[in-house]
C-alpha positions as CSV (number, residue, x, y, z in Angstrom):
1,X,0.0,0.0,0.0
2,X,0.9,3.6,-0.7
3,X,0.7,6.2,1.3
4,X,0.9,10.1,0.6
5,X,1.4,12.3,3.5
6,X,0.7,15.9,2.7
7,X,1.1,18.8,5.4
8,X,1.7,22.7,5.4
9,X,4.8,22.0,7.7
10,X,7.0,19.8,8.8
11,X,7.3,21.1,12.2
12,X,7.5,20.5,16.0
13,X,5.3,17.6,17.3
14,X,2.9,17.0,14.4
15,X,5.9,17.2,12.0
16,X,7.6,14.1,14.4
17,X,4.1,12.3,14.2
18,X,4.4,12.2,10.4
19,X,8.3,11.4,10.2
20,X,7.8,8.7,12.2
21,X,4.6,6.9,10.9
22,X,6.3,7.2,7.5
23,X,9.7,5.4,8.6
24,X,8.1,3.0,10.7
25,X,5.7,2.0,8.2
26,X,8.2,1.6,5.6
27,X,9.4,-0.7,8.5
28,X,6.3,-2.9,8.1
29,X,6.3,-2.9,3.9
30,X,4.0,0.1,3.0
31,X,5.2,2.5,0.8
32,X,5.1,6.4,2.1
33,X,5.9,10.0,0.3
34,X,6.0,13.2,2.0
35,X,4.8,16.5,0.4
36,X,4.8,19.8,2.5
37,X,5.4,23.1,2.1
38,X,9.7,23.6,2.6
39,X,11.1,26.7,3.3
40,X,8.4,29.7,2.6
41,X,7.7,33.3,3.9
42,X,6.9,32.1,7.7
43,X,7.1,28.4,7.6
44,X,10.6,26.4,7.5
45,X,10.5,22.9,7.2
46,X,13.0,21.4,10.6
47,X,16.3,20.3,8.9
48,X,16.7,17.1,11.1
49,X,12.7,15.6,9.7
50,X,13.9,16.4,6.2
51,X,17.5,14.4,7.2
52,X,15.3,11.3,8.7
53,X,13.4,10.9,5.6
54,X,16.1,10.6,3.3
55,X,18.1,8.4,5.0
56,X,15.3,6.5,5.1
57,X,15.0,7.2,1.3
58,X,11.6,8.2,1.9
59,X,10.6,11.0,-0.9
60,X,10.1,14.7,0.5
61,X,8.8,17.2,-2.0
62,X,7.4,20.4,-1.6
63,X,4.8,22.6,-2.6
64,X,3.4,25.8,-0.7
65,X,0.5,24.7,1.4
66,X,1.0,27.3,4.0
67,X,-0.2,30.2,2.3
68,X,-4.0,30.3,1.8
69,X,-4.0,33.1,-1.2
70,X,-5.9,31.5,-4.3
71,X,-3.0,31.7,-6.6
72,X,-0.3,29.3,-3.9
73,X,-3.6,27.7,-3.3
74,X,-4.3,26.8,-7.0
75,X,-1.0,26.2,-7.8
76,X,-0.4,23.6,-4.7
77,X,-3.8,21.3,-5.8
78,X,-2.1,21.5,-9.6
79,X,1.0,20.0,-8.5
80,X,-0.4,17.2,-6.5
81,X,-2.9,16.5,-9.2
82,X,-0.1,15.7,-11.4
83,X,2.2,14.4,-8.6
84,X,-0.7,11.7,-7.4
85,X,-1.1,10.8,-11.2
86,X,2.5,9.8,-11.1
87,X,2.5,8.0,-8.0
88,X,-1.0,6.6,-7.9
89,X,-1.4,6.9,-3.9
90,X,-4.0,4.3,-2.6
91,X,-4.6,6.5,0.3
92,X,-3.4,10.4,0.9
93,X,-3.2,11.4,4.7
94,X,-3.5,14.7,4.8
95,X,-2.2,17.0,8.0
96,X,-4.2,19.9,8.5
97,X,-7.5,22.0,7.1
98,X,-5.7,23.8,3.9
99,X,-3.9,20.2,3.1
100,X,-6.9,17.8,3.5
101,X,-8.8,20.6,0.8
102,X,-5.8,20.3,-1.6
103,X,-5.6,16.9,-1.7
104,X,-9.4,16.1,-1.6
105,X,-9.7,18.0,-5.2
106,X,-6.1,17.1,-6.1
107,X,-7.6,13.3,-5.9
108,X,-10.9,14.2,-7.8
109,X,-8.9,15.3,-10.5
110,X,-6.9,11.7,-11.5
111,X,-8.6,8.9,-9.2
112,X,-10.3,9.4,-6.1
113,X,-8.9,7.5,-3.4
114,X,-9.7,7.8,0.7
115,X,-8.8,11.1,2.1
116,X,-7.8,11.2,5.5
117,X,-6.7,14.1,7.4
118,X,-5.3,14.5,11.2
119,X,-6.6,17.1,13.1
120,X,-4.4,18.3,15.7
121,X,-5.6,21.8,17.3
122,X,-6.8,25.5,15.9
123,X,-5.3,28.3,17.4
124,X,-7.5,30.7,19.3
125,X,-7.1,33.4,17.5
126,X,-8.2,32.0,14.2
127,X,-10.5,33.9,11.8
128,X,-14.0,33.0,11.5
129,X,-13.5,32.2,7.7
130,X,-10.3,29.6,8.2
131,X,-12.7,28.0,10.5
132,X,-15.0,27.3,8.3
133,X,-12.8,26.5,5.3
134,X,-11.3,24.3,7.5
135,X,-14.8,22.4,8.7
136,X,-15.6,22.2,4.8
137,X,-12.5,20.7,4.3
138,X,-13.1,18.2,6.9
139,X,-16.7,17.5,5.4
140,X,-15.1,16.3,2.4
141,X,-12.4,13.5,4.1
142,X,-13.6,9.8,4.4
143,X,-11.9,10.1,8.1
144,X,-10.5,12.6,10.4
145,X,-8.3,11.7,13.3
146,X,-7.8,13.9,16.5
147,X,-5.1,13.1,19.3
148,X,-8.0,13.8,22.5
149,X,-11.6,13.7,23.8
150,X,-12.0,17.4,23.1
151,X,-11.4,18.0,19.8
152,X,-13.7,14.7,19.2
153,X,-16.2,16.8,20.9
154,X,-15.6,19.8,18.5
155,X,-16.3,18.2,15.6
156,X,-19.1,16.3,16.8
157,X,-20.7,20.2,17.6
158,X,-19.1,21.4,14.6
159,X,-21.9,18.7,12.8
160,X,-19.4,16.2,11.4
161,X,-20.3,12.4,11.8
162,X,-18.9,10.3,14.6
163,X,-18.2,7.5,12.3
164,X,-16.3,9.5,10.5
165,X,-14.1,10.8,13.7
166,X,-11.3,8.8,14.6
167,X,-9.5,8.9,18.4
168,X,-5.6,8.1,18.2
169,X,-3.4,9.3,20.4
170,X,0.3,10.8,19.4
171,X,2.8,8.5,21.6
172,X,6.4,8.6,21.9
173,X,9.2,5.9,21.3
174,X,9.4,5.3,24.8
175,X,13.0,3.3,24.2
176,X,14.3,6.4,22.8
177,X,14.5,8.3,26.0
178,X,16.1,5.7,28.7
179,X,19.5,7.4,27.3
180,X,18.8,10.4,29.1
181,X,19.4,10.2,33.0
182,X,19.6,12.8,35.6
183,X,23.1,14.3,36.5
184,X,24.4,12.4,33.1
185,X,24.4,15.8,31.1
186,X,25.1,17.8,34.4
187,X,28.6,19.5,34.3
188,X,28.4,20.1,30.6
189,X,25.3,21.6,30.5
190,X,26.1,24.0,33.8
191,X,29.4,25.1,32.4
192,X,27.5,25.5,28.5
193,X,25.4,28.2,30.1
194,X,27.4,29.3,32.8
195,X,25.2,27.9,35.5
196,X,25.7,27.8,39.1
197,X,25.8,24.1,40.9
198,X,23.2,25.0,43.5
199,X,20.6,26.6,40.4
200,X,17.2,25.6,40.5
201,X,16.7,24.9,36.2
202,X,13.4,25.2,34.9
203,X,12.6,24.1,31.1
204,X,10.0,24.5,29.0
205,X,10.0,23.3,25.3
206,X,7.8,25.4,22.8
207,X,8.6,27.1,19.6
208,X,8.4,31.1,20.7
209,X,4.9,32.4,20.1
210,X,2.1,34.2,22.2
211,X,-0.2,30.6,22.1
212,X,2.4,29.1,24.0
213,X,2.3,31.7,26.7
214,X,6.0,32.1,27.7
215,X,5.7,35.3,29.0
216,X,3.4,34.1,32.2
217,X,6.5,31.7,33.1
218,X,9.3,34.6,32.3
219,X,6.4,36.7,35.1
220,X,6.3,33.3,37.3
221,X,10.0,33.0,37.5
222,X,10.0,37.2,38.6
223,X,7.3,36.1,41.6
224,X,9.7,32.9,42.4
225,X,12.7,34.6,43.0
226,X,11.6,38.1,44.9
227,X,8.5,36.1,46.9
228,X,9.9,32.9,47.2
229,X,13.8,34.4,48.0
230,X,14.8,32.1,45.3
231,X,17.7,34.0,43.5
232,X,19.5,30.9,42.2
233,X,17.3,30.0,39.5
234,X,17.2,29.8,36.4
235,X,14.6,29.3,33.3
236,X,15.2,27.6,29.8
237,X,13.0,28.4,27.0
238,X,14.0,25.9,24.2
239,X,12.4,26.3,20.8
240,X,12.9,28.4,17.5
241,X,11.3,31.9,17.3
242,X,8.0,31.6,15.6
243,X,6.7,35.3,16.1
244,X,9.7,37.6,16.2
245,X,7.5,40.6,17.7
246,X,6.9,38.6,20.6
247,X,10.3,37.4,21.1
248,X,10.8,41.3,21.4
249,X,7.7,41.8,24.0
250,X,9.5,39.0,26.1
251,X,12.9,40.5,25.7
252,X,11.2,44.1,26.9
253,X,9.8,42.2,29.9
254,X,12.5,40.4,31.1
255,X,14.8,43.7,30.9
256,X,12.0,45.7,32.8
257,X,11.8,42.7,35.4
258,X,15.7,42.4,35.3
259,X,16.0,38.8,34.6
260,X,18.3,39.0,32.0
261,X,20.6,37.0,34.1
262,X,18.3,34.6,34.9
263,X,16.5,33.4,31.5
264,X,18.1,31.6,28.4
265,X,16.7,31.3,25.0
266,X,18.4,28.2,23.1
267,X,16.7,28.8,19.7
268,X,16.0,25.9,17.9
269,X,17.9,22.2,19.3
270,X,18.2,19.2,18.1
271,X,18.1,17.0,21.1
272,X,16.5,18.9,24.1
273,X,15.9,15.8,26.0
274,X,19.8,16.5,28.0
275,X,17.8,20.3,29.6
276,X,14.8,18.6,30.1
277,X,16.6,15.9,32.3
278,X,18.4,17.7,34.1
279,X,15.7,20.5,35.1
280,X,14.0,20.4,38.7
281,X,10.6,21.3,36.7
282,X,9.3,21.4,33.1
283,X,6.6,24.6,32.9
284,X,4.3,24.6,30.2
285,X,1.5,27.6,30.4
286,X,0.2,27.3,27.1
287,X,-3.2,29.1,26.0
288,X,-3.9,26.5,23.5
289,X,-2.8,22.9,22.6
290,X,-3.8,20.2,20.7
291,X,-2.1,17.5,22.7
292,X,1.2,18.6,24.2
293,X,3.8,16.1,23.3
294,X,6.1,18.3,25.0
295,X,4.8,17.4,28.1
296,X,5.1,13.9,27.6
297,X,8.4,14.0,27.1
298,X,9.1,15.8,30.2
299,X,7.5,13.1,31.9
300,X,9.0,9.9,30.2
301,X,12.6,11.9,31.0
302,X,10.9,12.1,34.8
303,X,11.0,16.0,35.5
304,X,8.0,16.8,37.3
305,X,5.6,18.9,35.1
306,X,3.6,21.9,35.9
307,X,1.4,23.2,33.1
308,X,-2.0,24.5,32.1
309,X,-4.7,22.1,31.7
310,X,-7.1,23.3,28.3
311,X,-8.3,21.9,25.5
312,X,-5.8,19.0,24.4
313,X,-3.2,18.7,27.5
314,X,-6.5,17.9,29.6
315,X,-6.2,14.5,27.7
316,X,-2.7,13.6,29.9
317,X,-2.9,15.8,32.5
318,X,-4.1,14.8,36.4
319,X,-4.0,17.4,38.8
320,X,-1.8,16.0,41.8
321,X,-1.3,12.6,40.4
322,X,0.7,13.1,37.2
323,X,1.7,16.7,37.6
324,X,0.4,20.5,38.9
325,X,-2.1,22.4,36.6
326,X,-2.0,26.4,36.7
327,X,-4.0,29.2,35.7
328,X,-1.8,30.1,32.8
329,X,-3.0,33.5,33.0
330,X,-1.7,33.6,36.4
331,X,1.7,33.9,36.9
332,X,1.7,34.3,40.8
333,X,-0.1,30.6,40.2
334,X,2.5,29.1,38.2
335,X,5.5,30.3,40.4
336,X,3.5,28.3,43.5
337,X,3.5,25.4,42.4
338,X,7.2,25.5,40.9
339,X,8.1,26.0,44.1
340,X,6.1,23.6,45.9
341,X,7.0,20.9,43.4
342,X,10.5,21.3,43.5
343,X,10.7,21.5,47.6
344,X,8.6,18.8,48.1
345,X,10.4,15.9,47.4
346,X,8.3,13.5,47.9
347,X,5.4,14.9,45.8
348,X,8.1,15.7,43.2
349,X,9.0,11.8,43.6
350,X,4.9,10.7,43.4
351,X,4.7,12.9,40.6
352,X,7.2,12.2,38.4
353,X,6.4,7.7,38.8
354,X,3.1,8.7,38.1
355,X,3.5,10.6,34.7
356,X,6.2,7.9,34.0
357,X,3.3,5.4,34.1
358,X,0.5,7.2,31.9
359,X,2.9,7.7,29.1
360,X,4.1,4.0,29.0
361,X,0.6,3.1,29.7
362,X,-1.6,5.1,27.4
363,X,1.2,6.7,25.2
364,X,3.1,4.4,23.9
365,X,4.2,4.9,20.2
366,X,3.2,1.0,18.6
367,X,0.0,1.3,19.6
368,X,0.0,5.0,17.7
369,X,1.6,3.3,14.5
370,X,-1.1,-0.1,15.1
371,X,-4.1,2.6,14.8
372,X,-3.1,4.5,11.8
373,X,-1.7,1.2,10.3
374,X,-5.7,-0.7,10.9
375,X,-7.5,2.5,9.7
376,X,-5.3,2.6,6.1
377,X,-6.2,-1.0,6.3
378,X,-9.7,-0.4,6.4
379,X,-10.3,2.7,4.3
380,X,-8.5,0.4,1.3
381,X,-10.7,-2.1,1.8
382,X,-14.0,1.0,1.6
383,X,-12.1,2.3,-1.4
């Protein structure tokens, strides 16, 4: 069986997902293609998924799905038309609103096949009319698959049939991460930024935009060190910069709260499992998320988690069980419970064995590949 994976970027978690399914299904004798939109004016396909793919020799082309002007639009649905007449895809998993409408006419064009799309999350400040360009697009898909219970819900209230809604969750390659144990990465990462040996470190993994709230932690880590007397402390943002204008409103901040000694931006990183392990807490305020694999990474690499609970995190988070939830509009909030789950070490301890267990347990990365591998399966056999 072939499969075409077609997404407006190869990016962050939902760019992993589709890396990943496409090299481990290659694995298990399908035959996978990537299209997606490269390097474009605000969108930059992450260098290490495009790597992956070709040493897996899995084909990565590109077209610009990004942009939602009718000329890029147009021109995108042309060159899958005549790249699925080439390739004669038996199904075409498309990654997003914009992609799932290309490829739903791109197919119409040459040979219809099933269309399936995966729905991860819509940001909140979305315009009315992507919303419902987007909910059209999903109309015309023989499936759509979200990550959590929420965005089920959505498109049940958005009118979309439940037989036509599929629940998968994103896991993790569990395996992967036993490499990375506390202290291991220690000295080198200390000396690398110049920390001290008795610093509280505090990570949080997010590309740099205003949905994923950094400011409220950059506020929380001002309230934890002048109310909490905590001046050895320091906070890792790890992630590229999205939205350059709020890079700049979070540079202005932290000058005005005179943390500049305090806060380090690593830009993008390859492997930011070695901060995460070595950090006394992971904070993750976000606004709006349509899982938050970030968060299940922190807790496979056992760093106790404090983050907002909305929307898609809800599906893994468990207030005082698996980690602390905060008002993420509330940094007083969020600096609290840093500091309570970093001094309590036996709640830290609880914590962190607890989180360890929902991610083996209901997060596991073969049972994400088993899903998607039984609904191709099926939607061949309805073709």
């Amino acid at each position: 069986m072939k499969i075409a994976m077609v997404t407006s970027a190869l990016q962050s978690g939902a760019g992993r997902v589709i890396t990943d399914l496409c090299i481990d299904l290659k694995n298990r004798g399908f035959e996978s293609f990537v299209i997606s939109s490269g390097n474009v004016d605000g969108s930059i396909d992450w260098e290490n998924y495009i790597v992956q793919l070709q040493n897996a020799k899995i084909h990565y082309d590109t077209t610009d799905l990004f942009h939602r002007n009718t000329e890029c639009f147009w021109n995108s649905v042309n060159f899958l038309t005549e790249l699925f007449a080439k390739t004669k895809p038996d199904i075409i998993h498309a990654h997003g609103g914009v992609s799932a409408l290309a490829a739903y006419l791109s197919s119409k064009m040459y040979n219809p096949v099933p269309v399936i799309t995966s729905f991860y999350s819509w940001n909140i400040n979305r315009p009315t009319w992507m919303n419902f360009a987007d909910i059209l697009a999903f109309r015309c898909c023989h499936r759509i698959i979200v990550a959590t219970d929420y965005y089920f819900q959505f498109l049940l209230k958005e009118g979309l049939d439940h037989q036509n809604v599929s629940k998968i969750h994103l896991g993790l390659k569990t395996d992967l991460f036993s490499q990375y144990k506390r202290n291991q990465f220690k000295k080198e990462l200390f000396s690398q930024y110049c920390f001290n040996s008795d610093d509280w470190i505090i990570s949080m993994l997010a590309v740099i935009e205003p949905r994923k709230n950094q400011i409220a932690a950059i506020e929380a880590l001002y309230h934890l060190i002048h109310k909490y007397g905590k001046e050895s402390v320091k906070m890792i943002f790890i992630g590229n910069i999205k939205d350059q204008c709020y890079f700049d409103t979070l540079q202005n901040r932290i000058d005005q709260l005179n943390l500049g000694n305090s806060i380090v931006f690593t830009g993008y990183c390859n492997d930011p499992n070695p901060i995460i392990a070595e950090s006394d807490a992971f904070v993750f305020p976000t606004l709006s998320e349509g899982l938050g694999i970030a968060i299940l990474e922190a807790m496979i690499l056992k760093t106790p988690v404090v983050s907002s609970c909305i929307e898609g995190t809800a599906e893994i988070l468990r207030n005082n069980e698996n980690c602390l939830t905060v008002d993420p509009n509330n940094p007083e909030d969020i600096a609290a419970k840093l500091f309570h789950v970093i001094t309590n070490r036996e709640l830290s301890k609880k914590l962190i064995q607890k989180a360890y267990d929902t991610v083996i347990h209901e997060f596991d990365w073969e049972q994400t590949l088993t899903q998607h591998i039984q609904l191709y399966e099926n939607m061949k056999i309805l073709e």
